[in-house]
Biopython code that builds the backbone (N, CA, C, O; Angstrom):
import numpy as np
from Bio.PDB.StructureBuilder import StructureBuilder

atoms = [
    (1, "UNK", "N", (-36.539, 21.250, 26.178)),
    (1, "UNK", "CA", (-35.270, 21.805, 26.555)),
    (1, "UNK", "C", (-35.380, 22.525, 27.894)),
    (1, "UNK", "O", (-34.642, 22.207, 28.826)),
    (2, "UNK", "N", (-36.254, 23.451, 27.997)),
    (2, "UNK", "CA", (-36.509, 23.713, 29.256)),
    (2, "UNK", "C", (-36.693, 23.154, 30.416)),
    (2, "UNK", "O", (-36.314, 23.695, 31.455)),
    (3, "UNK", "N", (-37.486, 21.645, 30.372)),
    (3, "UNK", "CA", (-37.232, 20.682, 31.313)),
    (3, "UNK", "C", (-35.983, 20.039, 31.848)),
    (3, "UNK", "O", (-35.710, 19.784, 33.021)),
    (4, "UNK", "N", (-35.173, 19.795, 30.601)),
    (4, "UNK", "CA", (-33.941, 19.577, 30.886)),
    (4, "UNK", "C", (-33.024, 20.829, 32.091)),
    (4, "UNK", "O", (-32.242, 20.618, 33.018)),
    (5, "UNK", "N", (-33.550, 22.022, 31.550)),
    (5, "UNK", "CA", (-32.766, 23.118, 32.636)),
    (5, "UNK", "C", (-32.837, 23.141, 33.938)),
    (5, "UNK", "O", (-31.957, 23.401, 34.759)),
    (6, "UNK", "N", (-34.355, 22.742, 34.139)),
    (6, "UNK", "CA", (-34.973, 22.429, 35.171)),
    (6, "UNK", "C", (-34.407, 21.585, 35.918)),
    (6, "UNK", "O", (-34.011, 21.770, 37.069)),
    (7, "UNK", "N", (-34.342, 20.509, 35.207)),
    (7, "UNK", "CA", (-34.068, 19.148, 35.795)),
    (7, "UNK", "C", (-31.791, 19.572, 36.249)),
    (7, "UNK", "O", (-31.064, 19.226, 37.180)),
    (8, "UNK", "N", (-31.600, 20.254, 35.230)),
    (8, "UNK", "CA", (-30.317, 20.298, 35.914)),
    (8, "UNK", "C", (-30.024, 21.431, 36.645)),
    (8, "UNK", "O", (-28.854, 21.729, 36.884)),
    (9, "UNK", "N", (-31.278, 22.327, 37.160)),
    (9, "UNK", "CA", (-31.050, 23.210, 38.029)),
    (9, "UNK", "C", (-31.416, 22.561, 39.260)),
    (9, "UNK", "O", (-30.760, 22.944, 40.229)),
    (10, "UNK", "N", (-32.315, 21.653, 39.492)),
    (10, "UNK", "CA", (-32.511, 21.030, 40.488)),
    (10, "UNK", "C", (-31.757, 19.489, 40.472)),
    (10, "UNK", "O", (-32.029, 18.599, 41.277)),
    (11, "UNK", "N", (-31.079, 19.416, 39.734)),
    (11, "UNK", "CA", (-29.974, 18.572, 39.916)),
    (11, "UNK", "C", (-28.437, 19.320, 40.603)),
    (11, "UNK", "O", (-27.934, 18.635, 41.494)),
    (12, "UNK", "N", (-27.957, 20.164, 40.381)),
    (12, "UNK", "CA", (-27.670, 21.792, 40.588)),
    (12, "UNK", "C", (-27.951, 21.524, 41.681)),
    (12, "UNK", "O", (-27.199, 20.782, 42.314)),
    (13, "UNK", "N", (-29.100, 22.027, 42.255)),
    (13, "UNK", "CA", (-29.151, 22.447, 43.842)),
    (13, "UNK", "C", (-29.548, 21.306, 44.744)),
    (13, "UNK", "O", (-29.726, 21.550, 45.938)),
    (14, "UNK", "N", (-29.709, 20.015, 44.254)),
    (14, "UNK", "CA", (-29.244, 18.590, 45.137)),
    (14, "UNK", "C", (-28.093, 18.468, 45.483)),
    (14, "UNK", "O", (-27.654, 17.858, 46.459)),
    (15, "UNK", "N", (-27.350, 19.257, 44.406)),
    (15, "UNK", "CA", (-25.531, 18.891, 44.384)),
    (15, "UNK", "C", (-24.952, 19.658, 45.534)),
    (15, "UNK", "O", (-24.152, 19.309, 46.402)),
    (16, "UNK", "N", (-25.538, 20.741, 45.323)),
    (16, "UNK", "CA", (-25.035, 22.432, 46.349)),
    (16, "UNK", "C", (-25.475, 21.774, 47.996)),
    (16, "UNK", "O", (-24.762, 21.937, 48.987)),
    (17, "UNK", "N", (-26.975, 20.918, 47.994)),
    (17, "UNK", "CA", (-27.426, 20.710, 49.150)),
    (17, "UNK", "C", (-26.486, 19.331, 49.885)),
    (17, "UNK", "O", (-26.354, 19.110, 51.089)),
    (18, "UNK", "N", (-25.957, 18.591, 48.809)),
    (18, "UNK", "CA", (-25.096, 17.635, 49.220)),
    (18, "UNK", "C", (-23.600, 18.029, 49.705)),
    (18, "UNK", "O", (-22.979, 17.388, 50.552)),
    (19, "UNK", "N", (-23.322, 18.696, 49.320)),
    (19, "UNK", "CA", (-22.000, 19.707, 49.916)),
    (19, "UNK", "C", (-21.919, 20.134, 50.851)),
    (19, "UNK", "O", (-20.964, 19.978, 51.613)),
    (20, "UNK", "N", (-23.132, 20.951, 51.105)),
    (20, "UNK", "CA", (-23.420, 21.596, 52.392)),
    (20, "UNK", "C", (-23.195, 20.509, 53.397)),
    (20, "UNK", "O", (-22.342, 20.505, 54.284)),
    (21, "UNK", "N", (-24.085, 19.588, 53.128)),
    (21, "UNK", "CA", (-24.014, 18.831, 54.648)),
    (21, "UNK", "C", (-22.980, 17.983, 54.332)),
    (21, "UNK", "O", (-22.825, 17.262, 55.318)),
    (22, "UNK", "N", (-22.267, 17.718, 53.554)),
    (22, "UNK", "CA", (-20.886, 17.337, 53.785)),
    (22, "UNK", "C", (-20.400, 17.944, 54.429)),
    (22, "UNK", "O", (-20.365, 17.425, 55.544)),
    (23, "UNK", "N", (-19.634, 19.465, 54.367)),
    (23, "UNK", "CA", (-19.352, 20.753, 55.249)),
    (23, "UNK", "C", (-19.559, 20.441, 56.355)),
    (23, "UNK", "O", (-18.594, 20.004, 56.982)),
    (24, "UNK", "N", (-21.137, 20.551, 57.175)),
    (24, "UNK", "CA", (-21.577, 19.944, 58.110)),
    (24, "UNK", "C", (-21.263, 19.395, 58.700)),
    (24, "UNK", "O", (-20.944, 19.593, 59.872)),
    (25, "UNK", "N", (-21.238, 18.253, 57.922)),
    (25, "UNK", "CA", (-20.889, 17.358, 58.454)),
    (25, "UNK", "C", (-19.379, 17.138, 59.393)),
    (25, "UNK", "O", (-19.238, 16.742, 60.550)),
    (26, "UNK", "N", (-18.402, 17.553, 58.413)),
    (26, "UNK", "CA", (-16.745, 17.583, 58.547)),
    (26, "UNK", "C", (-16.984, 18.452, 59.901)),
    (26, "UNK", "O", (-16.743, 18.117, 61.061)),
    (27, "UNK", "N", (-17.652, 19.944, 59.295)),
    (27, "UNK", "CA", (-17.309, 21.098, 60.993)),
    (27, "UNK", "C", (-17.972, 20.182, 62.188)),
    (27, "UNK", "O", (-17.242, 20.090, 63.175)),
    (28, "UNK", "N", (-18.872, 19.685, 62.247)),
    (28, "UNK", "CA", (-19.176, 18.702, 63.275)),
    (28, "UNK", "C", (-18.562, 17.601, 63.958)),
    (28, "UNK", "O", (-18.722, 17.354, 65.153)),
    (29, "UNK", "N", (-17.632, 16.743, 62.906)),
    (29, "UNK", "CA", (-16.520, 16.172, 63.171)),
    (29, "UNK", "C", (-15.520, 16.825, 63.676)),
    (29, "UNK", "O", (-15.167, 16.404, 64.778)),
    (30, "UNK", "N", (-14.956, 17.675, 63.274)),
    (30, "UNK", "CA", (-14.183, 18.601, 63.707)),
    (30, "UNK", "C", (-14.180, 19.608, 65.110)),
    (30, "UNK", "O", (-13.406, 20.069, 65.949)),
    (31, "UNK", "N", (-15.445, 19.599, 64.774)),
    (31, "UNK", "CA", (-15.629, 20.212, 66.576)),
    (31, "UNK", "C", (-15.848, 19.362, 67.755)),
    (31, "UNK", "O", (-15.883, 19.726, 68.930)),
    (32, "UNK", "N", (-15.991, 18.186, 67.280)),
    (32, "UNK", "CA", (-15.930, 16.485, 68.679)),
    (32, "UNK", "C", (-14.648, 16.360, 68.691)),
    (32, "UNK", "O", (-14.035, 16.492, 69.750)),
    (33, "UNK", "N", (-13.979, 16.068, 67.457)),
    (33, "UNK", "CA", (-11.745, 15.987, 67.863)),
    (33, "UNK", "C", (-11.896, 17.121, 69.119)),
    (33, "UNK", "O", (-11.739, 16.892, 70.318)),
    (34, "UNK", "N", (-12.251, 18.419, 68.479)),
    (34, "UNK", "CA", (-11.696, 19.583, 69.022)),
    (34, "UNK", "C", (-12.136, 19.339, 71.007)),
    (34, "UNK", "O", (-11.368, 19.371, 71.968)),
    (35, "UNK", "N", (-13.154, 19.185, 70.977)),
    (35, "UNK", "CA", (-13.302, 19.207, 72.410)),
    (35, "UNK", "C", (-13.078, 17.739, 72.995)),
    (35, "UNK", "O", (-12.965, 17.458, 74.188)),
    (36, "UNK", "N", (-13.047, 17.037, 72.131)),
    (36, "UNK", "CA", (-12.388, 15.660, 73.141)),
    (36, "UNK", "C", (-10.954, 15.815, 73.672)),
    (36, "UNK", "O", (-10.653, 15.311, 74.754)),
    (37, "UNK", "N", (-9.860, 16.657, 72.768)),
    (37, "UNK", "CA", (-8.601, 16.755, 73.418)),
    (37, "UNK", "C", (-8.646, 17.202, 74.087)),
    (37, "UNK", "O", (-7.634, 16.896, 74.718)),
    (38, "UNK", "N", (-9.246, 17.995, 74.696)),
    (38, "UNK", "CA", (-8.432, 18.633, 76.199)),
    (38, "UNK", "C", (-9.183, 17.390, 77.130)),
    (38, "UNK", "O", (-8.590, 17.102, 78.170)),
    (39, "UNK", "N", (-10.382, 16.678, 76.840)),
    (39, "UNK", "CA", (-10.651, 16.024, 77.839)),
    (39, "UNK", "C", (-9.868, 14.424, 77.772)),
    (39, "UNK", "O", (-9.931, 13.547, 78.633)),
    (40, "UNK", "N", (-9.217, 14.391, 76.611)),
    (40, "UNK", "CA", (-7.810, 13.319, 76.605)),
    (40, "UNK", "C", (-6.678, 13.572, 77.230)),
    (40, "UNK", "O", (-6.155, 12.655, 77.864)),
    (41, "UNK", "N", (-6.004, 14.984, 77.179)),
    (41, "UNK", "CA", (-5.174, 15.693, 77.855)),
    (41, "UNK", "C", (-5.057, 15.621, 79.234)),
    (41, "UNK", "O", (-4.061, 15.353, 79.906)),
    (42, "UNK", "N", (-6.661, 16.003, 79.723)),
    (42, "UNK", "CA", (-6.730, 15.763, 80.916)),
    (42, "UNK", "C", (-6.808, 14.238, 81.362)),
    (42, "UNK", "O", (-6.218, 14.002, 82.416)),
    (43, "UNK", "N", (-7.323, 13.355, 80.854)),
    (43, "UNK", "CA", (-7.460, 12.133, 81.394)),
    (43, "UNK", "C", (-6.080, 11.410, 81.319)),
    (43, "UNK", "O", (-5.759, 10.377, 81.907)),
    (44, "UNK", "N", (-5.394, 12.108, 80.543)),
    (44, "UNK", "CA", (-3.515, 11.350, 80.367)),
    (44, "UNK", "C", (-2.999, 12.219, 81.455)),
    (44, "UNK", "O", (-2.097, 11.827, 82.196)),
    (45, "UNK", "N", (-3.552, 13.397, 81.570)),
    (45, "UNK", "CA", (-2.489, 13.960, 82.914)),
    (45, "UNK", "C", (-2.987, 13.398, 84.144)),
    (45, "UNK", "O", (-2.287, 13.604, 85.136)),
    (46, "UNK", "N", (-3.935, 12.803, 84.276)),
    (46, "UNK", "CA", (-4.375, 11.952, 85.597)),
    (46, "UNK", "C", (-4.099, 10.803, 85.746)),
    (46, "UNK", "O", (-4.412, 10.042, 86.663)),
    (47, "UNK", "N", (-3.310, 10.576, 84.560)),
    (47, "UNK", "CA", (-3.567, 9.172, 84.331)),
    (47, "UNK", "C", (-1.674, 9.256, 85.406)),
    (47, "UNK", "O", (-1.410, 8.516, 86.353)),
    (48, "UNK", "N", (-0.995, 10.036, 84.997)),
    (48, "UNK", "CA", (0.448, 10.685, 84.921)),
    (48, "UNK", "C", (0.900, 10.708, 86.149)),
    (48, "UNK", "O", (1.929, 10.293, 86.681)),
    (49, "UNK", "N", (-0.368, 11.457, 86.643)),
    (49, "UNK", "CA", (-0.395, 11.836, 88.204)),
    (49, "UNK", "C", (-0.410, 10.391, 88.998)),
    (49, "UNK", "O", (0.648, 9.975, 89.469)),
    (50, "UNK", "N", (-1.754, 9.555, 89.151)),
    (50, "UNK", "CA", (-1.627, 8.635, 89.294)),
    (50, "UNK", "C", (-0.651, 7.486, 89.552)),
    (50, "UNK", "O", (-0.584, 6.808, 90.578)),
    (51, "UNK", "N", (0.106, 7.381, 88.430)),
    (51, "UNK", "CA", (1.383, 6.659, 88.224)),
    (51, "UNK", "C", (2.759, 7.094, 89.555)),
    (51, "UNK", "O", (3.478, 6.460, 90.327)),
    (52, "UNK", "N", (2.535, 8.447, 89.215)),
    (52, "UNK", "CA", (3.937, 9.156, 89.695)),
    (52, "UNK", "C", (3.374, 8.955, 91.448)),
    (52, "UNK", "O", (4.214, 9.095, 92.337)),
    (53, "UNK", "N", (2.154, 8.679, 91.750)),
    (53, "UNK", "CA", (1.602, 8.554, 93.145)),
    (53, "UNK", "C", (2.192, 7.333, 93.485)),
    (53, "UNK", "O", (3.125, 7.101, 94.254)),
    (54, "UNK", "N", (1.426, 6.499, 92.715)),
    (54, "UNK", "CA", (1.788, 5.179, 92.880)),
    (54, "UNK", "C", (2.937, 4.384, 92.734)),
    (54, "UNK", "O", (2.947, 3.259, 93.234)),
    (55, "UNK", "N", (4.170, 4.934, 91.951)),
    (55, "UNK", "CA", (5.575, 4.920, 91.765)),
    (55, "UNK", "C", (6.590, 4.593, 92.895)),
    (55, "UNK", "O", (7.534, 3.808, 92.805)),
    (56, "UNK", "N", (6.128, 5.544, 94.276)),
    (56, "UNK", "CA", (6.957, 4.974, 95.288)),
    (56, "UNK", "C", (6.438, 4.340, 96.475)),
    (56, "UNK", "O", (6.992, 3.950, 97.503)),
    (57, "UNK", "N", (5.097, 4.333, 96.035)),
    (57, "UNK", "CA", (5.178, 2.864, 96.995)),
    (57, "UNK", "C", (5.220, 1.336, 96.366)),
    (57, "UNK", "O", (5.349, 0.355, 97.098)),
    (58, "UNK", "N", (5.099, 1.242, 94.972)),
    (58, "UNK", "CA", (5.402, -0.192, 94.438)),
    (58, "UNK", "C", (6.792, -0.132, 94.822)),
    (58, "UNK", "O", (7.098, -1.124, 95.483)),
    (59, "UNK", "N", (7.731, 0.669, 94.645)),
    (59, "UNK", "CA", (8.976, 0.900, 94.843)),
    (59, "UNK", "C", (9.164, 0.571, 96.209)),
    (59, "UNK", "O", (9.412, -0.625, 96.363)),
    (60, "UNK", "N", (9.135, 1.114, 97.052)),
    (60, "UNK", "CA", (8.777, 0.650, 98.672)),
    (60, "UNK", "C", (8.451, -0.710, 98.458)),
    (60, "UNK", "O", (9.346, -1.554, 98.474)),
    (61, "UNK", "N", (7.245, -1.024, 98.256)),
    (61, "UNK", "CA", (7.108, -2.946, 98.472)),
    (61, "UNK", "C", (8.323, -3.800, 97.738)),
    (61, "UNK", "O", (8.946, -4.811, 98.063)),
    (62, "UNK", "N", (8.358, -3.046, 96.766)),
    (62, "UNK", "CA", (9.767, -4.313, 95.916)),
    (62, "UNK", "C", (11.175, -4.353, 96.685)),
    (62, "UNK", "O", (11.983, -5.266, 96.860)),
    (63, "UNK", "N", (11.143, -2.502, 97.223)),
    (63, "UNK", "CA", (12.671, -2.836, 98.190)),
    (63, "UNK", "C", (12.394, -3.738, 99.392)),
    (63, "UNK", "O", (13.227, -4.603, 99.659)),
    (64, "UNK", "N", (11.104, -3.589, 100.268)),
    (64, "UNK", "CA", (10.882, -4.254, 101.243)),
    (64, "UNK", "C", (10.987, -5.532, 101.161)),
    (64, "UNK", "O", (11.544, -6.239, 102.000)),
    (65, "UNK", "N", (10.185, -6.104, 99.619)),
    (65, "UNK", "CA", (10.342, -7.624, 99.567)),
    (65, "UNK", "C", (11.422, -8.290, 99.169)),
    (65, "UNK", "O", (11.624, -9.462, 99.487)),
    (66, "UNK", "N", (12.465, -7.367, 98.200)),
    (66, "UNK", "CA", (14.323, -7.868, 98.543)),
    (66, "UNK", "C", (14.507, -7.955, 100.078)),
    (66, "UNK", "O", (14.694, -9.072, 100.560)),
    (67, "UNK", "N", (14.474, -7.002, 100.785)),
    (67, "UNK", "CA", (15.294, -6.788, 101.864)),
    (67, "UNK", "C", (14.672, -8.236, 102.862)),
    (67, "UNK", "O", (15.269, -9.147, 103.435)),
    (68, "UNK", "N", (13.445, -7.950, 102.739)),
    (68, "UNK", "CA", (12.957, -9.955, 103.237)),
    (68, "UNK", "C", (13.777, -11.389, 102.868)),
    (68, "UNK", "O", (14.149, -12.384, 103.490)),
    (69, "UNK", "N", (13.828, -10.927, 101.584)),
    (69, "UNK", "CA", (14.434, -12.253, 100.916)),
    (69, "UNK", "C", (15.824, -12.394, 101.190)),
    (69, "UNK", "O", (16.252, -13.463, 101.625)),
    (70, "UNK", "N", (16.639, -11.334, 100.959)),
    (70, "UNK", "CA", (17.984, -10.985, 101.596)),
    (70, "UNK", "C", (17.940, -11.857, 102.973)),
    (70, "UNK", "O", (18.414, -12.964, 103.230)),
    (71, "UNK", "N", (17.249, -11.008, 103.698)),
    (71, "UNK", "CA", (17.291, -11.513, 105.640)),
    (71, "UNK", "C", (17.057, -13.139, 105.352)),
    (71, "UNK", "O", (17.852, -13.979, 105.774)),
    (72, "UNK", "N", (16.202, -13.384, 104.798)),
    (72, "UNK", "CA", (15.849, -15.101, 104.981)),
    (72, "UNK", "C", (17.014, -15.620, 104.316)),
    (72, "UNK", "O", (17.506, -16.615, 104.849)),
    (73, "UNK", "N", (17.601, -15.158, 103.222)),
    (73, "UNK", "CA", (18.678, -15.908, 102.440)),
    (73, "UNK", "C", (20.078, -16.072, 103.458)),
    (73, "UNK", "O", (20.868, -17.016, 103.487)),
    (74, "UNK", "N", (20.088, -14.515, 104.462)),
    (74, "UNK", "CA", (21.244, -14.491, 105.648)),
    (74, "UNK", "C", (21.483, -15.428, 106.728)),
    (74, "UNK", "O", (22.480, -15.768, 107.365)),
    (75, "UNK", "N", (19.840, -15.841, 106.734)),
    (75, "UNK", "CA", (19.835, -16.427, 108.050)),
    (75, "UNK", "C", (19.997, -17.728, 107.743)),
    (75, "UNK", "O", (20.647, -18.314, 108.609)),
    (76, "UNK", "N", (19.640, -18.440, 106.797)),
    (76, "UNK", "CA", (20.021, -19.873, 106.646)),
    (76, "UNK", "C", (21.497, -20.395, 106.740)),
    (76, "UNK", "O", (22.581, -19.815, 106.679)),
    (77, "UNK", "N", (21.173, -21.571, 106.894)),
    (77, "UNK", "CA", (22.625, -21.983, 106.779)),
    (77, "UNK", "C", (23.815, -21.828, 105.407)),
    (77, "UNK", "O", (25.033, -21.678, 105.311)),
    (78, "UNK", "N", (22.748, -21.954, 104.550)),
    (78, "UNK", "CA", (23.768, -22.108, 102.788)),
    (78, "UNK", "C", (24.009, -20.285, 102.394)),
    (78, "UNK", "O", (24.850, -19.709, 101.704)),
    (79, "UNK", "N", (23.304, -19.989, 102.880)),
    (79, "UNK", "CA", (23.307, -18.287, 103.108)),
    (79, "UNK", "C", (24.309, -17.908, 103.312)),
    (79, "UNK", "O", (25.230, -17.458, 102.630)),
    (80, "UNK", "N", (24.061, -18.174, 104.746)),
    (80, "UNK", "CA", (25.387, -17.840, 105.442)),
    (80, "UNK", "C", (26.651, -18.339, 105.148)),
    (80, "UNK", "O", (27.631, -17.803, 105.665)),
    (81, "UNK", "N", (26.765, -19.199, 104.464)),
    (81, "UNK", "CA", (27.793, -20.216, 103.892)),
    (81, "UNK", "C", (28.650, -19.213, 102.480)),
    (81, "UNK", "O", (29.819, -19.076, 102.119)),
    (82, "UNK", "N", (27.365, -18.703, 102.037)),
    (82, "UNK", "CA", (27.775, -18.144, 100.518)),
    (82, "UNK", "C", (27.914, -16.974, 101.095)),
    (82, "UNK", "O", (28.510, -16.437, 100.161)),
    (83, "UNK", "N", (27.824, -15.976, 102.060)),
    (83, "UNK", "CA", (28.261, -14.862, 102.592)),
    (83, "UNK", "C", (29.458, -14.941, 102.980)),
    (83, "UNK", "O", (30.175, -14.007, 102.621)),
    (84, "UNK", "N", (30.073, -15.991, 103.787)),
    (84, "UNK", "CA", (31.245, -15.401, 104.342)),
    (84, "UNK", "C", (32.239, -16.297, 103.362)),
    (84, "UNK", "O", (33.450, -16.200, 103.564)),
    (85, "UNK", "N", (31.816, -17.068, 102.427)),
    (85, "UNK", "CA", (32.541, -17.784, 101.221)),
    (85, "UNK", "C", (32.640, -16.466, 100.251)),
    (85, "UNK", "O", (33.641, -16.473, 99.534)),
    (86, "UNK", "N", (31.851, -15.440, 100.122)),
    (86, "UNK", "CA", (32.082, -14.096, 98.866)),
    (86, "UNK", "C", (33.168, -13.712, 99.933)),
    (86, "UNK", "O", (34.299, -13.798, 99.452)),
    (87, "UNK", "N", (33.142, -13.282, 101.344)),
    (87, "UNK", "CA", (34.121, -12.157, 102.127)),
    (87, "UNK", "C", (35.145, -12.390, 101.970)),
    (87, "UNK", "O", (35.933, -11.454, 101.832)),
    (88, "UNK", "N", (35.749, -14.146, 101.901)),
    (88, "UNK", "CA", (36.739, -14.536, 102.384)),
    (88, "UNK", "C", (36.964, -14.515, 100.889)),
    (88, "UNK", "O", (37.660, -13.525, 100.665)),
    (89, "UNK", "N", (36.691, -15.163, 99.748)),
    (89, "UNK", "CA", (37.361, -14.700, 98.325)),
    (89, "UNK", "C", (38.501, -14.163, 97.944)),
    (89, "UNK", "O", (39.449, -14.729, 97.400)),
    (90, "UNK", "N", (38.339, -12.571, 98.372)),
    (90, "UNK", "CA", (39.203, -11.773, 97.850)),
    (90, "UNK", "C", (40.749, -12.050, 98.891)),
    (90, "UNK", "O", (41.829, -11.554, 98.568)),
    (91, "UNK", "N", (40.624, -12.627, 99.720)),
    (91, "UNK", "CA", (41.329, -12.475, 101.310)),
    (91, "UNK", "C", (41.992, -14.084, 101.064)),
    (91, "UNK", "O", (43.207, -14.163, 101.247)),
    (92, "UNK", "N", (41.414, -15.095, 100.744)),
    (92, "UNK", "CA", (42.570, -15.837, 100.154)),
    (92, "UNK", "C", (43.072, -16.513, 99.047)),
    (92, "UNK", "O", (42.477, -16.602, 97.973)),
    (93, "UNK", "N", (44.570, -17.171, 99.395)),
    (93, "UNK", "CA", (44.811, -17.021, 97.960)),
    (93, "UNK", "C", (44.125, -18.248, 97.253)),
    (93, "UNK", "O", (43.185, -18.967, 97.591)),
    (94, "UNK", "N", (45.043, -18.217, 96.010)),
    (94, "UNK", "CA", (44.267, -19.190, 95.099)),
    (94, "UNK", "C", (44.953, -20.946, 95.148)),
    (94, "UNK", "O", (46.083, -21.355, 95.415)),
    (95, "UNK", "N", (43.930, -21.521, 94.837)),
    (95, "UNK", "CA", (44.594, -22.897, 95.483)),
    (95, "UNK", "C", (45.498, -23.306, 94.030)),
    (95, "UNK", "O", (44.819, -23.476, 93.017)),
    (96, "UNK", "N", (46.679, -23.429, 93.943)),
    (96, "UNK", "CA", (47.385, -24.539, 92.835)),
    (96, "UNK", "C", (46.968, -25.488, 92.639)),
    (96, "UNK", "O", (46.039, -25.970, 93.287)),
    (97, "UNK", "N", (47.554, -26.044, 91.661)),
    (97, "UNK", "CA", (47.163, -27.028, 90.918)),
    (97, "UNK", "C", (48.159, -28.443, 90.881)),
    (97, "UNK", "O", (48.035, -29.517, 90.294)),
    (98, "UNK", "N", (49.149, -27.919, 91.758)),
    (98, "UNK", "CA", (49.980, -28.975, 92.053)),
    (98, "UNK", "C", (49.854, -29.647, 93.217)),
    (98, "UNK", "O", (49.317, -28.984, 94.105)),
    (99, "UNK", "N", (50.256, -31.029, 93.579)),
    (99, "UNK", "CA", (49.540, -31.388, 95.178)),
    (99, "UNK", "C", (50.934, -30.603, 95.782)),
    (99, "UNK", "O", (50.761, -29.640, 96.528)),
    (100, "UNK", "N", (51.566, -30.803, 95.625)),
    (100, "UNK", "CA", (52.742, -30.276, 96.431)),
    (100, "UNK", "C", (52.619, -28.722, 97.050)),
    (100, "UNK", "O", (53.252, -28.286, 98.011)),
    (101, "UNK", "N", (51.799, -28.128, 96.377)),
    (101, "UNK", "CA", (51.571, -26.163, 97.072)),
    (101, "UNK", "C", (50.455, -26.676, 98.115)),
    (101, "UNK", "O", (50.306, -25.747, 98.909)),
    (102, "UNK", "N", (49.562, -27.796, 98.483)),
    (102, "UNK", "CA", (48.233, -27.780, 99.329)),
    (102, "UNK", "C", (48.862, -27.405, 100.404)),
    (102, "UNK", "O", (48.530, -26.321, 100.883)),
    (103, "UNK", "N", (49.986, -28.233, 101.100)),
    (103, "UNK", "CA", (50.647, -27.409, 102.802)),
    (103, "UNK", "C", (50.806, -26.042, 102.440)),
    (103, "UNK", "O", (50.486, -25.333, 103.394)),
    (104, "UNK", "N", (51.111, -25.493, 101.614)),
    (104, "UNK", "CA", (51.872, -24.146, 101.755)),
    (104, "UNK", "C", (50.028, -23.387, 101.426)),
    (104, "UNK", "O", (49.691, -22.329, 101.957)),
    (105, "UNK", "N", (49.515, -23.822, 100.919)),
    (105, "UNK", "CA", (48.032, -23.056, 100.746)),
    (105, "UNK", "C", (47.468, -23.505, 101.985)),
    (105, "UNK", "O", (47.647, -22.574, 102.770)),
    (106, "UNK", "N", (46.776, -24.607, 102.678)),
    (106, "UNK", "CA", (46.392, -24.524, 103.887)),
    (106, "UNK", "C", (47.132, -23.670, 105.207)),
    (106, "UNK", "O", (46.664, -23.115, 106.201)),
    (107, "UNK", "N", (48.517, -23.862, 104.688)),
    (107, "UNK", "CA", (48.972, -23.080, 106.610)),
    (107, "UNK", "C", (48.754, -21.164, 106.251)),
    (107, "UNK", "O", (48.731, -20.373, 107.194)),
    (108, "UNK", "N", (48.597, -20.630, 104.607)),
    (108, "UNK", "CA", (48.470, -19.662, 104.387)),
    (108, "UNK", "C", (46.996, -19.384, 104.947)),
    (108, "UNK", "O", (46.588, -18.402, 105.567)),
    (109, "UNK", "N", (46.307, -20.566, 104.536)),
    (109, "UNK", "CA", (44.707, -20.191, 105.201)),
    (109, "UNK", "C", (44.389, -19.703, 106.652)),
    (109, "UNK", "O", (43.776, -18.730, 107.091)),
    (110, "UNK", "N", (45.243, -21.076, 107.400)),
    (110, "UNK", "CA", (45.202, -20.930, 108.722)),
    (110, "UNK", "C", (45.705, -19.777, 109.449)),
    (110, "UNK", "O", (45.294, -19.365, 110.534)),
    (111, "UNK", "N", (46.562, -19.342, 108.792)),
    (111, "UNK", "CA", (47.408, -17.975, 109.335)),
    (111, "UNK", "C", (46.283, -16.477, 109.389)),
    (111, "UNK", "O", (46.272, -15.583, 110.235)),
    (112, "UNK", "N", (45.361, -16.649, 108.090)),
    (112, "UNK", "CA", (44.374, -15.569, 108.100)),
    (112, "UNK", "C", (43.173, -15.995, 108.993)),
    (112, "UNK", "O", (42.217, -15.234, 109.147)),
]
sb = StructureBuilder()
sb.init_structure("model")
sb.init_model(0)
sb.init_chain("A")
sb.init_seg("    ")
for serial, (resi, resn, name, xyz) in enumerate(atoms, 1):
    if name == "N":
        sb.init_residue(resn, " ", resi, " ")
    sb.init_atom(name, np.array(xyz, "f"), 0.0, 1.0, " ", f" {name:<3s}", serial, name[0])
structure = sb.get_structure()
């Protein structure tokens, strides 16, 4: 019987010693989270910075490379065709559908 006490006092304090370094274990885990966030914090606020650097000049190249495409689209002929075909739009009227309005819609054209 006494062996048995034995045996579950040092079964007992395997148990106590397995806890512990569980404990251990966790506060050790717990203290790597703990000091990795601020160095996540910091690496997202650089990351932040970065971005907000780099923000207006991608911005800059994308307006620059419309404003290219624009100019080349102006200068062509079909360009130019579909430019002063939007101006004139609103400015004349609308063509009927009868043949009989085409004189009265062409000399309206010619007049503007």
């Amino acid at each position: 019987m006494e062996h048995t006490k034995e045996l579950s006092k040092d079964e007992e304090r395997e148990f106590r010693m397995t806890e512990l370094r569980e404990v251990e274990l966790r506060d050790r885990v717990e203290e790597r989270q703990l000091r990795r966030k601020p160095l996540e914090l910091e690496r997202q606020r650089e990351e932040r910075e970065k971005l907000k650097e780099e923000w207006p000049s991608k911005e800059l190249e994308r307006q620059i490379k419309k404003d290219e495409e624009d100019r080349a689209q102006k200068e062509s002929v079909p360009g130019q065709l579909r430019y002063f075909g939007k101006m004139l739009d609103p400015l004349l009227p609308k063509l009927g559908e009868d043949p009989n309005e085409y004189p009265a819609y062409f000399k309206s054209v010619e007049d503007i």
